[in-house]
N, C-alpha and C positions, 0 to 999 in steps of 0.2 A: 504494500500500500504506500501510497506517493505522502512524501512526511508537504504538511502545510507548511503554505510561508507564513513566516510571522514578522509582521509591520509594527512599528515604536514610530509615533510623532510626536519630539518632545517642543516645545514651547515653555517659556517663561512660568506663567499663572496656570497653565492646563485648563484654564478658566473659560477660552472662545476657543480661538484656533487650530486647538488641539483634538480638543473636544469635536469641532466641526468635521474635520479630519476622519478620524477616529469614525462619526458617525456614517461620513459619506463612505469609508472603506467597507462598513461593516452593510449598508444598504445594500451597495453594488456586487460587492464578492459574497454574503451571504456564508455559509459553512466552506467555502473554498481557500478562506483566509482567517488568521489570528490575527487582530487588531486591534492597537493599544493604546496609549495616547501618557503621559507623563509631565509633568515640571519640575523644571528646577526649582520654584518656589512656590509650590500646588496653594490656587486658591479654592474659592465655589464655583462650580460654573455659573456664566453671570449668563441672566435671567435674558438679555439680549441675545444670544445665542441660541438661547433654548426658542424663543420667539419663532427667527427669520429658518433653524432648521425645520420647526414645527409648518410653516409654510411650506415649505419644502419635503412636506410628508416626509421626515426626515427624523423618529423618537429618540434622543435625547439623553431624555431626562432619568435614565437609570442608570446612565455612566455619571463615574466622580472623579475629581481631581487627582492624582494620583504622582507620589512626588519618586522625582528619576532616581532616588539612593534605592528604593525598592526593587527596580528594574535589573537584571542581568543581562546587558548590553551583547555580549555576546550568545545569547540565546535569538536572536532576531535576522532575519534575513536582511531585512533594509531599518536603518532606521532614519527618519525624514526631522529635519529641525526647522523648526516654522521661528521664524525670529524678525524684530522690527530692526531694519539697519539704521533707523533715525535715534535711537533710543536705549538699544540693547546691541550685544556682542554676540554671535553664536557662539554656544558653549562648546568648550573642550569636551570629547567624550572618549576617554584613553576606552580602546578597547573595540572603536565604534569608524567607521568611514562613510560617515552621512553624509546623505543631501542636503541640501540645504534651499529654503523657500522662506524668499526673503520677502515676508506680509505684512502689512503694517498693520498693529495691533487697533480694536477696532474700539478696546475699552477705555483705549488714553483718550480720544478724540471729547472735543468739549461740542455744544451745540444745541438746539432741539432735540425733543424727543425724535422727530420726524427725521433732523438728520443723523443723530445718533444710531439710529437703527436701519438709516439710510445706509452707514459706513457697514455694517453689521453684513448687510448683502452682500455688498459688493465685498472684502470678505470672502463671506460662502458662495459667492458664486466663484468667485478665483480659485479655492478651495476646490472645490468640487471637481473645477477644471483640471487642478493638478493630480486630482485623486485618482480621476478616471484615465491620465493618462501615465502613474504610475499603475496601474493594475492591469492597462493594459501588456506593460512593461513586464510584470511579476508574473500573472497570469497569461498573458497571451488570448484573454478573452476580448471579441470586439466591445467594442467601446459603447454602454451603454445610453437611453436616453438620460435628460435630465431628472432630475427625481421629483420636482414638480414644478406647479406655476409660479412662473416666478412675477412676484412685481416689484 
């Protein structure tokens, strides 16, 4: 039997983009993939996040923060680091030869509600876009559609 890959997307907070991450892998691949998500400094998942995935028929809300000392870096086929270059460094990970997906985080942003969760989108739409065409990568599955409507 074919051993699964297994994906690590660490981020900062594990709070949004991690999390996003994490969710679109787990939509799209389904039992064909292990998929995880970590921070270096784990907070909540912020409530904006869970929002624009929930639009995106996209659940959530039962993954949690989860901080990268717990992880075994070399138990992971790929591991993805989502980081803000305006803001943050991507982290050293001895052990680990990641990617790297350099996103701006959507929680620092000040503004309206309407554009606060405006940034949130775009975001997971970027996301998503990177997701679906690392699994194409991993898996060699075609690329599927979007997960949902998006506005």
């Amino acid at each position: 039997m074919a051993k699964i890959p297994q994906i690590l997307f660490v981020s900062a907070g594990n709070s949004a983009r991690g999390q996003m991450a994490e969710g679109f892998a787990r939509y799209y691949a389904g039992d064909r993939l292990n998929a995880q998500s970590a921070g270096t400094d784990p907070d909540e998942v912020d409530p904006h996040a869970l929002w624009v995935m929930n639009e995106a028929a996209v659940d959530i809300k039962q993954q949690s923060a989860a901080p990268l000392s717990d992880k075994k870096l070399e138990g992971f086929d790929r591991v993805v680091v989502i980081y803000d270059p305006s803001r943050e460094g991507a982290p050293e990970l001895p052990g680990a030869t990641p990617s790297h997906w350099p996103l701006t985080d959507p929680r620092g942003l000040r503004g309206s509600p309407a554009q606060i969760r405006d940034a949130f989108r775009f975001s997971r739409n970027e996301i998503e876009r990177r997701v679906k065409s690392l699994l194409q990568d991993v898996l060699g599955a075609p690329k599927a559609a979007s997960a949902g409507t998006r506005t």
